[in-house]
C-alpha positions as CSV (number, residue, x, y, z in Angstrom):
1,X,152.4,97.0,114.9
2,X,155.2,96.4,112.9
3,X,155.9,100.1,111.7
4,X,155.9,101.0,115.0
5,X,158.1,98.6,116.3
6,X,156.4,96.2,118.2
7,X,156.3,93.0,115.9
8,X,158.7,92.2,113.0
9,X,157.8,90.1,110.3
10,X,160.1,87.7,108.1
11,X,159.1,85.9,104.9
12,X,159.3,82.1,105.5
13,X,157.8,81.4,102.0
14,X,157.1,82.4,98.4
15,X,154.4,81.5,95.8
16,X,152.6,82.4,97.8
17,X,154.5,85.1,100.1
18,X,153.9,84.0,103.9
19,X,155.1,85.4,106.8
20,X,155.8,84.8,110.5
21,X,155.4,87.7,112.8
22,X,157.1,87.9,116.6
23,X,157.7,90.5,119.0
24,X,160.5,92.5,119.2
25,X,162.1,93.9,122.2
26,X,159.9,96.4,122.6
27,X,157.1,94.4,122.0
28,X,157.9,91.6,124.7
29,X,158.1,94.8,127.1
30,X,154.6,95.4,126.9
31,X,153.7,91.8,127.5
32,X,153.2,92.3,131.5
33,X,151.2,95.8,130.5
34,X,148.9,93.7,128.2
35,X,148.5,91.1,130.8
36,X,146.9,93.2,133.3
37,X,144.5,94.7,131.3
C-alpha cells in the first residue's frame, strides 16, 4: 500500500528502525469505499 500510494511511512526510530504508517490523500479517499464493504 505504500508503493501505490495509499499509506506513507516515516521512521520514528532507529536501533531498531520503526515506523509509523498513515494514509495519504488518496488513501483517506477510500475510507467511505472501505466502510461499506
Amino acid at each position: 500500500m505504500v508503493e501505490g500510494g495509499i499509506v506513507r511511512r516515516e521512521a520514528y526510530q532507529d536501533r531498531p528502525t520503526r515506523y509509523a504508517y498513515a494514509l495519504t490523500e488518496a488513501g483517506l479517499e477510500l475510507v467511505p469505499v472501505i466502510g461499506r464493504v
